[in-house]
C-alpha positions as CSV (number, residue, x, y, z in Angstrom):
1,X,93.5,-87.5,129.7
2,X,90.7,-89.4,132.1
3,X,87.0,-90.5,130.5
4,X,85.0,-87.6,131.3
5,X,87.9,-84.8,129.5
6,X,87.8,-86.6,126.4
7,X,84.5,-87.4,126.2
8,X,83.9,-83.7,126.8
9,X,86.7,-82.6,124.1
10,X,84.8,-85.0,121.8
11,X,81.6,-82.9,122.6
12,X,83.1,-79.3,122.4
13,X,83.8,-80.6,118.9
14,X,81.4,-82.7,117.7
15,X,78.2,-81.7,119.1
16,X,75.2,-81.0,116.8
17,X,73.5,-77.3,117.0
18,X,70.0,-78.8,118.8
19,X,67.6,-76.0,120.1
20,X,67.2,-77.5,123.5
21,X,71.1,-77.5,123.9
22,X,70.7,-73.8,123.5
23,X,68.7,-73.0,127.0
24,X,69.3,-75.1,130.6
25,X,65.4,-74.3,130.8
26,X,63.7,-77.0,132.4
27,X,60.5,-77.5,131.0
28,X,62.9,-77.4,127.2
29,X,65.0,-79.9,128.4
30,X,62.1,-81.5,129.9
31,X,60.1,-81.2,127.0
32,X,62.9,-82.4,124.9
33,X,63.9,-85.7,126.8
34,X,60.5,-87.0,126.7
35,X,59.9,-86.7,123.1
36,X,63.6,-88.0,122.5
37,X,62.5,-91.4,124.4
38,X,62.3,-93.9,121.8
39,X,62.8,-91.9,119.4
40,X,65.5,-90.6,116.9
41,X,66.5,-86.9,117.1
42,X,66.0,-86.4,113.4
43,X,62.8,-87.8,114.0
44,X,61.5,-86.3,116.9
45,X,63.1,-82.5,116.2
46,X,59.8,-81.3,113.8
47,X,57.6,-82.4,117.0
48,X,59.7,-80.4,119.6
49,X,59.3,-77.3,117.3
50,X,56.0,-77.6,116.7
51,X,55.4,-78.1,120.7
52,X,57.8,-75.2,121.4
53,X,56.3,-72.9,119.6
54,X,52.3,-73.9,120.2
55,X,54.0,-74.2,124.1
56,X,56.3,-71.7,124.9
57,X,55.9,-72.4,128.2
58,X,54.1,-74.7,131.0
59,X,51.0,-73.0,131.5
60,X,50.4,-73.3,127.6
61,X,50.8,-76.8,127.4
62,X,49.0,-77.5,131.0
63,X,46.0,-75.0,129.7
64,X,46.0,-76.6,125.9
65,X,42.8,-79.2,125.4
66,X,44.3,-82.9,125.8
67,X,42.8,-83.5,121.9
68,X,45.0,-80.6,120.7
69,X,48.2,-82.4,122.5
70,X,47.6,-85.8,121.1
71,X,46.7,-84.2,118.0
72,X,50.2,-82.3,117.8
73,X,51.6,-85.7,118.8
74,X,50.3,-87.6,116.1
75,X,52.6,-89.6,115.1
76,X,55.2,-89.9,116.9
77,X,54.2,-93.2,118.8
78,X,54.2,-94.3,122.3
79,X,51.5,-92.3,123.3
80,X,51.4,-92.7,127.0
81,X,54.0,-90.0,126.6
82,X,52.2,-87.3,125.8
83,X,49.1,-88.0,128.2
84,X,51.5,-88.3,131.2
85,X,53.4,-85.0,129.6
86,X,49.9,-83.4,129.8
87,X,49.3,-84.8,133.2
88,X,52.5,-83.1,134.5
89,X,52.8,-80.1,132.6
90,X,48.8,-79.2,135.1
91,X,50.7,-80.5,137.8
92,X,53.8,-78.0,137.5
93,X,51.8,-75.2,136.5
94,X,48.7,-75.1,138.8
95,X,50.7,-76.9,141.7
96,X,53.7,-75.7,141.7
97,X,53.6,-72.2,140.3
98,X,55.6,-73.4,136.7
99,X,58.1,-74.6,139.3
100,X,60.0,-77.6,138.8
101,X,61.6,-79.2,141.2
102,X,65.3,-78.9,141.3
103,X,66.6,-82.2,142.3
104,X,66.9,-85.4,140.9
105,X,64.9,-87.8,143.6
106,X,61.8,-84.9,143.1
107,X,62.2,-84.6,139.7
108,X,61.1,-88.9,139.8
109,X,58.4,-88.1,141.8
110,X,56.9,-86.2,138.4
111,X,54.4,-88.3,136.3
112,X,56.0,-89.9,133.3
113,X,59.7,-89.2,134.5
114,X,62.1,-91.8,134.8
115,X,65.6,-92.3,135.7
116,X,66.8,-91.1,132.9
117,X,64.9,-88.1,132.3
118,X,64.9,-87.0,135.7
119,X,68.8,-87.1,135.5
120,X,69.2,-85.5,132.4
121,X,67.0,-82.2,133.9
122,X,68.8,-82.6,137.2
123,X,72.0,-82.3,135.8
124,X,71.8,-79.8,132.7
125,X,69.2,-77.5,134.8
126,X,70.4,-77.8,137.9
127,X,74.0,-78.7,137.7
128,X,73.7,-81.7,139.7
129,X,75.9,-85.1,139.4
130,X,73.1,-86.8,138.4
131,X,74.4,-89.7,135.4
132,X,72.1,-90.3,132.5
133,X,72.3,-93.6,131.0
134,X,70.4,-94.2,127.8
135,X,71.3,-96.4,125.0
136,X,73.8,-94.6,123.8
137,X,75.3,-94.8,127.6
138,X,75.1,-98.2,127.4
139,X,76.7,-99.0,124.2
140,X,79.6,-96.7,125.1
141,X,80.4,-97.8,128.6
142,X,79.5,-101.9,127.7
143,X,82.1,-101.4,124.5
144,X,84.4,-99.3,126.2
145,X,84.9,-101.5,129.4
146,X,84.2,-104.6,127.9
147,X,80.8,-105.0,129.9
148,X,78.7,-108.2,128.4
149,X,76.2,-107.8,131.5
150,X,72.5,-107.5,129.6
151,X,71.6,-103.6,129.8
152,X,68.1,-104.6,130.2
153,X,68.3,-106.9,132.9
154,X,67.7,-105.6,136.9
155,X,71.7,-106.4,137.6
156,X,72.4,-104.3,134.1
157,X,70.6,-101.3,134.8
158,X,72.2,-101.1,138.7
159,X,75.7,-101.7,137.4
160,X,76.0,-99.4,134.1
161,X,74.2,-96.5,136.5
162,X,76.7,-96.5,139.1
163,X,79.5,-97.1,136.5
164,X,78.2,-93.6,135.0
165,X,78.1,-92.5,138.6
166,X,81.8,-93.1,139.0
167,X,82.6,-91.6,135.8
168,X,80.7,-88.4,136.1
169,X,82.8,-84.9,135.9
170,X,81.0,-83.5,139.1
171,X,82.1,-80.2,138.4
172,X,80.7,-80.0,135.0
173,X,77.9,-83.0,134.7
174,X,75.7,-81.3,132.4
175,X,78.6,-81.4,129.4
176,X,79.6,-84.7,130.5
177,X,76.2,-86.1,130.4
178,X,75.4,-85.0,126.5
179,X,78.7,-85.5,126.0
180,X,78.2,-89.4,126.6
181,X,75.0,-89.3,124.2
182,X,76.0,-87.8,121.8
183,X,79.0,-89.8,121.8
184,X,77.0,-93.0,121.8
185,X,75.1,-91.5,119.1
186,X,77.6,-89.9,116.6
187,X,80.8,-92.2,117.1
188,X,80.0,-94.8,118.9
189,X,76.8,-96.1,116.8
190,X,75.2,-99.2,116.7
191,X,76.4,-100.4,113.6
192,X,79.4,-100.0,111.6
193,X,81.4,-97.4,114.1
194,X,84.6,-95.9,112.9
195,X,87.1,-96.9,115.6
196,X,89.9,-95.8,113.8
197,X,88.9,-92.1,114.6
198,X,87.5,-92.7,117.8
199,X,89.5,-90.8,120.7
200,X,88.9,-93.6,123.0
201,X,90.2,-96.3,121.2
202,X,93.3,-96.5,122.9
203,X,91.4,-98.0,125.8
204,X,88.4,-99.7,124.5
205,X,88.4,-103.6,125.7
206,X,85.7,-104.2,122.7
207,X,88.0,-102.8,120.1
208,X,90.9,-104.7,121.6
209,X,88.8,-107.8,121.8
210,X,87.0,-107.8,118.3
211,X,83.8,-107.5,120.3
212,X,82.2,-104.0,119.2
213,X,79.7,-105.7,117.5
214,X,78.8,-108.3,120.0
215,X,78.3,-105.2,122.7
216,X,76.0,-104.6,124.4
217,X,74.5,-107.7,125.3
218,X,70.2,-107.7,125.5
219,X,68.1,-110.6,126.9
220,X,66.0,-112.0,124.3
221,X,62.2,-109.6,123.6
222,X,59.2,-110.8,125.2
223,X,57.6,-112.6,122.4
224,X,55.8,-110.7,119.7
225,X,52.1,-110.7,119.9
226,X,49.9,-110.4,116.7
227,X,46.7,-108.9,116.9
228,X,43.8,-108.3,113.7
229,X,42.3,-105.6,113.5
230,X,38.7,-104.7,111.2
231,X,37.9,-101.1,111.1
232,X,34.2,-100.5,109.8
233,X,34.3,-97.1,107.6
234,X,30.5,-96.6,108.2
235,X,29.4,-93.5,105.7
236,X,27.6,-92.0,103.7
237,X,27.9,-89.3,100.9
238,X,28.5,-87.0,104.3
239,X,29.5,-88.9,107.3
240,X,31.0,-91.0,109.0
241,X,31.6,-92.3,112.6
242,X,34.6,-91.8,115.0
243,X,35.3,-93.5,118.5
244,X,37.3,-92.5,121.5
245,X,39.6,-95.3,122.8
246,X,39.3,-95.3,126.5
247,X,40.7,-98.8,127.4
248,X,44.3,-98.7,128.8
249,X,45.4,-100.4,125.6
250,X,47.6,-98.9,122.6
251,X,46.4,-95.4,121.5
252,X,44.2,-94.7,124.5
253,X,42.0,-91.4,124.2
254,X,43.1,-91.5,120.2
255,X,40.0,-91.7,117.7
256,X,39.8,-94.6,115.4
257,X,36.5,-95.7,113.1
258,X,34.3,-98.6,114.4
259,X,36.8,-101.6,115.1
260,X,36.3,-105.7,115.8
261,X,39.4,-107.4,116.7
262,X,39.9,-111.0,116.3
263,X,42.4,-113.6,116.8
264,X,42.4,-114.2,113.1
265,X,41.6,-112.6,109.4
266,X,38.0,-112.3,109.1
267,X,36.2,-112.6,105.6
268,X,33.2,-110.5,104.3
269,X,30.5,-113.0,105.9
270,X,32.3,-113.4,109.7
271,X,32.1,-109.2,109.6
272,X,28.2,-109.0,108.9
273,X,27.9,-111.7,111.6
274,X,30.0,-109.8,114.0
275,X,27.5,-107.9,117.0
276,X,30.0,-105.0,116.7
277,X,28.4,-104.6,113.1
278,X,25.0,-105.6,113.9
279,X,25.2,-102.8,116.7
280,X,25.8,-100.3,114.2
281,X,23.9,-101.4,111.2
282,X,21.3,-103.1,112.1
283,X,19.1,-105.5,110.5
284,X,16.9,-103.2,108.2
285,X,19.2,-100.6,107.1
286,X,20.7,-101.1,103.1
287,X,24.2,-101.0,102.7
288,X,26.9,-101.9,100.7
289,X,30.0,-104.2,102.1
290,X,33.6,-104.0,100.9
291,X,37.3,-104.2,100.8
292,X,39.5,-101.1,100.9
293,X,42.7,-103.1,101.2
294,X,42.5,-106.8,99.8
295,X,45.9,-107.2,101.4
296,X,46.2,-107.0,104.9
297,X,48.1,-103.9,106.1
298,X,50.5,-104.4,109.1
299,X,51.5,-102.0,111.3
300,X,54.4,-102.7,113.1
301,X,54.5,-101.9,117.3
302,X,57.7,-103.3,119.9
303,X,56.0,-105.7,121.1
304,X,53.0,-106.4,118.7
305,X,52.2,-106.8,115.2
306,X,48.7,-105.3,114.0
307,X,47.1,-106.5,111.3
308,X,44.5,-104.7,109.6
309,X,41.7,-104.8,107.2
310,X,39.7,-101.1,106.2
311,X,36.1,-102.5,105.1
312,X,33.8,-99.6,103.7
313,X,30.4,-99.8,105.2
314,X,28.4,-98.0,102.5
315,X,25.2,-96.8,103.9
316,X,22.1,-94.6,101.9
317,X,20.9,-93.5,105.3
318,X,21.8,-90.7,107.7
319,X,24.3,-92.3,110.7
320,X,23.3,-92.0,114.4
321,X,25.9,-89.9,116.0
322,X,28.0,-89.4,112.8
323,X,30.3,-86.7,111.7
324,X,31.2,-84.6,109.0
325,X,33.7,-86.5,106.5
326,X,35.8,-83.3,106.7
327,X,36.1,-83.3,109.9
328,X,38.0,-86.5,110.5
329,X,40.8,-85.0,109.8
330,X,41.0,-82.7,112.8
331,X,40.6,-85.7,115.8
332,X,44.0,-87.1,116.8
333,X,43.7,-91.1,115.4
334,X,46.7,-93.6,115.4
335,X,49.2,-93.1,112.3
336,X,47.4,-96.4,110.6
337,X,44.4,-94.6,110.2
338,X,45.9,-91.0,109.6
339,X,47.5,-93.0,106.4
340,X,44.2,-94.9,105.6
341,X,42.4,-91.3,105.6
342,X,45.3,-89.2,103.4
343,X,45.4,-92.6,101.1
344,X,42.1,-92.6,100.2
345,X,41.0,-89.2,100.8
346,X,38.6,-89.8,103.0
């Protein structure tokens, strides 16, 4: 039996009951890859629910306000994502009549589409022998041929994707292609796999070699970057304040309270000093300084570390430009302030 037939046995068996693997639809599957970047499937099924049934179809999404969409996001990180999902789910819709395109090099073409995604519609949409090659891909195709090239290096990436370009089952790509996946997801995981049950393991140079847990190689992370992070709660018995972020940084167009970032943890006498608090406060106004967490909280990113301070800004006057304390809940904000709002009921 060649690679691709049992790989595809494997999936005929194995395969989990998934509602995108129940329509070759491609704004689902389109849908469903984006959200599945970075992100586990048991973690990112609730959102594709949620989006699939506020969403049925592209026009929704494209017509929906971008707040709602982040909003919906919440939570689910990398949020780039769902600004460029936005940004093509207009383009398909008003441009191209719900459309898609129906070919892998087009399908790139699309705003926040990669390699990867574009194969994966390409091929389960469209039928064509388009390869995927994900993590799982990698894992399964470093382990099974014994590959120690880094997957995330430039000669990685060319070699694994024509690898899964040999191996393809042209007549049949989209099985072949969750096959793979899934296959890199259920039996082939990173940790701990059970070989002994594996239907490639006649074959599998790693297994042969005691290397399974030395495959895939990586090159070494770009060095973590730390960041601090001082929100100002500014309220009163009604209000508060809320800010758009509109700097290509982390959670742009989310809403976060008044914020001064330093290189370094800030005490009580560095904020009033700061002009971010001056700006708001000003020098006659009475309020009352504090501490919601004495212990910073950090809030762990891939390449950054943030850590952060909540400091209540009690004031007795009414805030220029604030909002309704009730209402905070309704803005899409970063998960480190959507915790920091449900903790302390704000």
């Amino acid at each position: 039996m060649t690679f691709s037939e049992t790989i595809k046995g494997w999936y005929h068996r194995n395969k989990r009951e998934l509602p995108w693997r129940r329509t070759t639809a491609p704004y689902k599957i389109w849908l469903s890859e984006i959200m599945l970047q970075q992100t586990r499937v048991d973690q990112g099924l609730p959102y594709y629910l949620k989006f699939e049934k506020a969403y049925p179809t592209v026009f929704d999404l494209a017509n929906a306000p971008e707040e709602e969409v982040l909003k919906l996001w919440q939570g689910l990180g990398y949020y780039s994502r769902a600004r460029n999902l936005h940004h093509t789910a207009k383009y398909i819709a008003f441009e191209r009549n719900g459309q898609f395109p129906s070919s892998y090099k087009e399908l790139l073409k699309l705003k926040g589409v990669g390699d990867y995604t574009a194969s994966a519609i390409a091929s389960i949409s469209f039928n064509e022998a388009a390869p995927v090659v994900d993590g799982n891909v990698y894992r399964v195709l470093s382990r099974f041929f014994g590959v120690d090239i880094p997957i995330n290096s430039t000669k990685g990436i060319k070699y694994f994707k024509q690898l899964a370009g040999e191996l393809i089952d042209r007549d049949d790509p989209a099985v072949f292609n969750q096959g793979i996946m899934e296959f890199g997801a259920i039996q082939c995981k990173p940790k701990s796999p059970n070989c002994s049950v594996c239907p490639l393991n006649s074959g599998c140079v790693a297994l042969r070699d005691n290397l399974v847990d030395q495959l895939p190689v990586k090159t070494k992370k770009a060095k973590l970057k730390h960041r601090y992070f001082n929100y100002l709660i500014i309220h009163n018995e009604r209000e508060t304040l809320l800010f758009r972020r509109t700097k290509k940084d982390i959670w742009q167009h989310l809403y976060e309270f008044p914020l001064i970032e330093s290189d370094q943890a800030l005490e009580r006498d560095d904020i009033i000093r700061d002009p971010e608090f001056q700006k708001h406060i000003g020098e006659n106004n009475y309020f009352k300084l504090s501490r919601y967490n004495q212990k910073s909280i950090v809030h762990k990113l891939s390449h950054q570390h943030i850590h952060t301070t909540f400091w209540s800004v009690y004031l007795e006057n009414d805030i220029r430009g604030g909002i309704d304390k009730s209402e905070v809940k309704t803005y899409p904000v970063p998960v480190l302030i959507a915790n920091f709002v449900r903790e302390y009921e704000f």
